[in-house]
C-alpha positions in Angstrom: 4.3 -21.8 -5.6 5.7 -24.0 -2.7 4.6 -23.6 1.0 6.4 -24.7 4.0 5.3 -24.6 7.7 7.7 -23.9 10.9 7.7 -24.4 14.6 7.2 -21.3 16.2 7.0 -19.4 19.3 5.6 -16.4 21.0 8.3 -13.9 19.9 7.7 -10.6 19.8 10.5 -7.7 18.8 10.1 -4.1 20.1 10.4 -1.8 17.4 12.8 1.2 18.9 13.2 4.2 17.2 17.0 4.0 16.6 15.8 0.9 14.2 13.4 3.2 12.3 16.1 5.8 12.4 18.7 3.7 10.8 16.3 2.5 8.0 15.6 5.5 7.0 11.8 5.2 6.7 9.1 4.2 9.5 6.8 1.0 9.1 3.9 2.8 7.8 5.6 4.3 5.2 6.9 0.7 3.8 3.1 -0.2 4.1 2.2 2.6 1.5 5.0 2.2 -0.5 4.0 -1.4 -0.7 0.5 -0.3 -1.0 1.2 1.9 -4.4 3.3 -1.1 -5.8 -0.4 -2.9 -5.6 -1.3 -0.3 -8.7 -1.2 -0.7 -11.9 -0.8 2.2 -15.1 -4.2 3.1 -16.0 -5.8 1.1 -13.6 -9.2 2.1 -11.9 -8.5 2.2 -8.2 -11.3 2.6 -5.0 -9.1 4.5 -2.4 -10.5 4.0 0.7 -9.5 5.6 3.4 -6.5 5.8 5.8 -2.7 5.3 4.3 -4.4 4.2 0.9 -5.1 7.8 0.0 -1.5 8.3 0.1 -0.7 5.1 -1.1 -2.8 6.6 -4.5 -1.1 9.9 -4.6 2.4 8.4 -4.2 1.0 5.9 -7.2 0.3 8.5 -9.2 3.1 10.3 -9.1 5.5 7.8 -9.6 5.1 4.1 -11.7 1.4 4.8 -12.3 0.5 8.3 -13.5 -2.8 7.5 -15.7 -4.7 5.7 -12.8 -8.2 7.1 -11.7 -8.7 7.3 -8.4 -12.6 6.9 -7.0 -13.7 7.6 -3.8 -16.9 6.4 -2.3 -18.7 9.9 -2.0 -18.7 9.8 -5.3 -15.4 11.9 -6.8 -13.6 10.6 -9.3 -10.1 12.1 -9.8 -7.9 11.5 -13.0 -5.1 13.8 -11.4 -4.0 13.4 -7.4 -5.0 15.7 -4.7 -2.3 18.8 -4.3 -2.7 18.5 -0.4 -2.8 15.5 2.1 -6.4 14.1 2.5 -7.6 13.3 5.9 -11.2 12.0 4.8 -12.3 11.4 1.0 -15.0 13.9 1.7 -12.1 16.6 2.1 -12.1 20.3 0.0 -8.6 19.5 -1.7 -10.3 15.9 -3.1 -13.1 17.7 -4.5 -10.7 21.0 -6.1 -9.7 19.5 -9.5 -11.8 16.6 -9.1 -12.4 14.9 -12.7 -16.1 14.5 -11.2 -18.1 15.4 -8.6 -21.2 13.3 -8.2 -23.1 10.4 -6.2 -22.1 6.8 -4.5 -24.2 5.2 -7.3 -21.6 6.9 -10.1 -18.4 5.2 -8.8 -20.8 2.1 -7.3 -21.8 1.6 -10.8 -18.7 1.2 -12.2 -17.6 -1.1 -9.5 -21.5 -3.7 -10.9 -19.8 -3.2 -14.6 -16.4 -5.3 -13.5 -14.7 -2.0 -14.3 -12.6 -1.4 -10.9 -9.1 -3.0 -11.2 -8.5 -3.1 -7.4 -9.8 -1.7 -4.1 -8.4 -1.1 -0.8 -10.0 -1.8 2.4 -9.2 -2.1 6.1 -11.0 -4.5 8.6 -11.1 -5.5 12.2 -10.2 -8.6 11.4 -8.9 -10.9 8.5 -9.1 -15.0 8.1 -7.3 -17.1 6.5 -8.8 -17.1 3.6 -9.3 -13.1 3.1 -12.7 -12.7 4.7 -13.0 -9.4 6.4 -14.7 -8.4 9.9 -16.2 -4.8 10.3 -19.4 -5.7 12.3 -18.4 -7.2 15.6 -14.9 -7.0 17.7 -13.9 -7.3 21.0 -12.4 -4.2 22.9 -11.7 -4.2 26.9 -13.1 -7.7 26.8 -16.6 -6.8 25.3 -18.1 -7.1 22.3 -19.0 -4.2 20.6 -20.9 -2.9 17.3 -18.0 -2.0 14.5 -19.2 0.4 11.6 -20.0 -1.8 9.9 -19.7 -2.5 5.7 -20.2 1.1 3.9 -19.0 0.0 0.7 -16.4 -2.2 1.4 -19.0 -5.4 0.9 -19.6 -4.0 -2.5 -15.7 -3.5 -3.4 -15.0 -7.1 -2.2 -17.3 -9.0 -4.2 -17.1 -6.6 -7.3 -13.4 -5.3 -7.2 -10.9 -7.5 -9.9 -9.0 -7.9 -6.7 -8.7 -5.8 -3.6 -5.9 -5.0 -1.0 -6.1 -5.1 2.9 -4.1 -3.1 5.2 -4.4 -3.6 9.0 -1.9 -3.8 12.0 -0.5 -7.5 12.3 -1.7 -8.7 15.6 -2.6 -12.1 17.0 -5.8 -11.0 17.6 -7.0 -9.4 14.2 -5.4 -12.4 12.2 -8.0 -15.1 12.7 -8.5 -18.7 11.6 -12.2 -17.8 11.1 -13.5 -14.0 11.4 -16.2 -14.2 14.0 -18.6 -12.3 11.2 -18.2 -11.6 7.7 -18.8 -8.5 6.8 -17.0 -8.2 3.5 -16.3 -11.6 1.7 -12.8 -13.1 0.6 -12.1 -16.6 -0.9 -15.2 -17.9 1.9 -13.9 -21.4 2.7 -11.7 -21.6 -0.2 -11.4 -24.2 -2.9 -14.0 -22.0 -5.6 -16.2 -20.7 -2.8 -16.9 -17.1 -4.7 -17.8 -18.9 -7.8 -19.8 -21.1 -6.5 -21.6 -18.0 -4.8 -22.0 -16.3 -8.0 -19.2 -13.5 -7.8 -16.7 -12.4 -10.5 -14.4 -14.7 -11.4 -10.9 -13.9 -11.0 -12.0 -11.4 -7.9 -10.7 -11.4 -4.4 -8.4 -10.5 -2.3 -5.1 -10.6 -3.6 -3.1 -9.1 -0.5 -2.9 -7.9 2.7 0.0 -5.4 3.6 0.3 -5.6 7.5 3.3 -3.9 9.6 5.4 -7.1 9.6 4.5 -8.3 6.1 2.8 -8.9 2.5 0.0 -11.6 3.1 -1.1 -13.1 -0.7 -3.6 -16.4 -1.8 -3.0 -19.7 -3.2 -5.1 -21.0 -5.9 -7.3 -22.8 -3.1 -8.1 -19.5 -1.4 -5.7 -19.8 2.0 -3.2 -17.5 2.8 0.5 -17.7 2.5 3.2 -15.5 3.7 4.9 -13.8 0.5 7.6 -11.2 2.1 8.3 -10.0 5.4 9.7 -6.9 6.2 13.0 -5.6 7.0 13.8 -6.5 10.3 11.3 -9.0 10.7 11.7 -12.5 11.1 9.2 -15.3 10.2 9.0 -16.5 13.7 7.5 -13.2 14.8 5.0 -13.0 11.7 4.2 -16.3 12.4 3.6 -16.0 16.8 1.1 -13.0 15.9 -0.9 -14.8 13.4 -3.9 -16.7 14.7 -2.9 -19.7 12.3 -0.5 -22.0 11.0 0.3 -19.4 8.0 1.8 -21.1 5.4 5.1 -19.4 3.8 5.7 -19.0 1.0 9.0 -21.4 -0.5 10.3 -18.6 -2.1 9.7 -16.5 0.6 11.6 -12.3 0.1 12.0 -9.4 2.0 9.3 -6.5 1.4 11.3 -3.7 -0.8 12.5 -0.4 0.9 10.8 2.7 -0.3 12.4 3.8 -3.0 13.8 7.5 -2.4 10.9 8.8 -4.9 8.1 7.0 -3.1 9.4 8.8 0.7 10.1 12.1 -1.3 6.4 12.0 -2.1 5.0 11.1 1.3 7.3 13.5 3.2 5.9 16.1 1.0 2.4 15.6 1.4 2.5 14.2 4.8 5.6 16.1 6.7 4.6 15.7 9.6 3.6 12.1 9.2 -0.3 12.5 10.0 -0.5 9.2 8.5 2.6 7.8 8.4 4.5 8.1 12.0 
């Protein structure tokens, strides 16, 4: 994998909705589609919350129909929700469910190196994965954030886990200003050296302007931007110099069978307006 760095500038392009229109698909619909692409047949998958729990039932439904989907409240389902899920905790996750039971159930499976990948969101993300869920800045004060749940949990004991999160200046920092949920650390075999799974991290973050994914030092490179989207404007609301990726490519369209899926169980885009 080769990296190249460019000049860039403070550009910025208004998304209007004639673009969206002529697509055929809005942003947050490429992000789940590119979300579900992040699953594998048969894998073990912790949801989260948010476009992930669509991102699993369009999975499921389409490449991937023998992944398990576990939810931190401890349901485990083998077969996806018949109606859109607004929380995990939700009656249509727990009607079918495969199981029932307590965080420690699907925790447990994450301390036996047993969960193939796990989503998460965060405040912020640095440049080399680490996540931010404590502390943030809103109307110029800092302020308490939720906080970990299980996400610190998922990203040291996760085979590799998935960030989602709105690509601003702002929440794409050279250095989170806490680390609630760790990624690659400082790079250059920081989780080993910490004692964490090897071959675990963070292996992308889906943002609205692009797929974020790690070298083999641990730093972030820009892999594919999306339709629309140029590398100047990743690159004037990222908080670094991101590297890009030589062989840089254009984030697939959702497929019609992926949208068919969403506009089903989402039609009037709760999630994905």
């Amino acid at each position: 994998m080769g990296f190249s760095e460019r000049e860039h500038g403070l550009i910025v392009t208004a998304r209007s909705e004639a673009e969206v229109t002529s697509r055929g698909y809005t942003f947050s619909e490429l992000m789940v589609a590119a979300a579900a692409r992040e699953i594998g047949d048969g894998e073990l998958v912790f949801v989260g919350m948010r476009l992930p729990m669509l991102a699993f039932l369009v999975a499921r439904r389409t490449h991937a129909p023998r992944a398990v989907g576990l939810f931190e409240n401890g349901v485990v389902r083998e077969t996806p929700s018949l109606e859109l899920l607004y929380t995990m905790g939700d009656p249509p996750n727990l009607l079918h469910a495969t199981q029932c039971g307590q965080m420690l159930d699907v925790m447990s499976l994450l301390q036996q190196g047993r969960v193939n990948v796990g989503f998460l969101g965060a405040a912020e993300v640095d440049r080399f994965g680490n996540l931010n869920t404590t502390w943030g800045h809103r109307n110029k004060e800092m302020q308490r954030l939720p906080g970990s749940g299980g996400a610190c949990d998922i990203a040291c004991l996760a085979r590799r886990t998935v960030v989602l999160l709105a690509h601003e200046r702002g929440r794409l920092t050279e250095r989170v200003g806490h680390i609630t949920s760790p990624g690659y650390g400082s790079g250059n075999g920081w989780r080993r050296a910490q004692g964490l799974p090897a071959n675990s991290g963070p292996s992308a973050v889906i943002t609205t302007l692009g797929v974020v994914r790690f070298g083999d030092d641990g730093e972030a490179f820009l892999a594919s931007v999306h339709p629309g989207v140029s590398v100047e404007e990743v690159l004037a609301n990222t908080g670094w110099t991101l590297r890009v990726a030589d062989d840089l490519v254009e984030t697939p369209a959702p497929r019609d069978e992926a949208l068919a899926v969403m506009r089903e169980m989402d039609p009037n885009h709760f999630w994905t307006r």
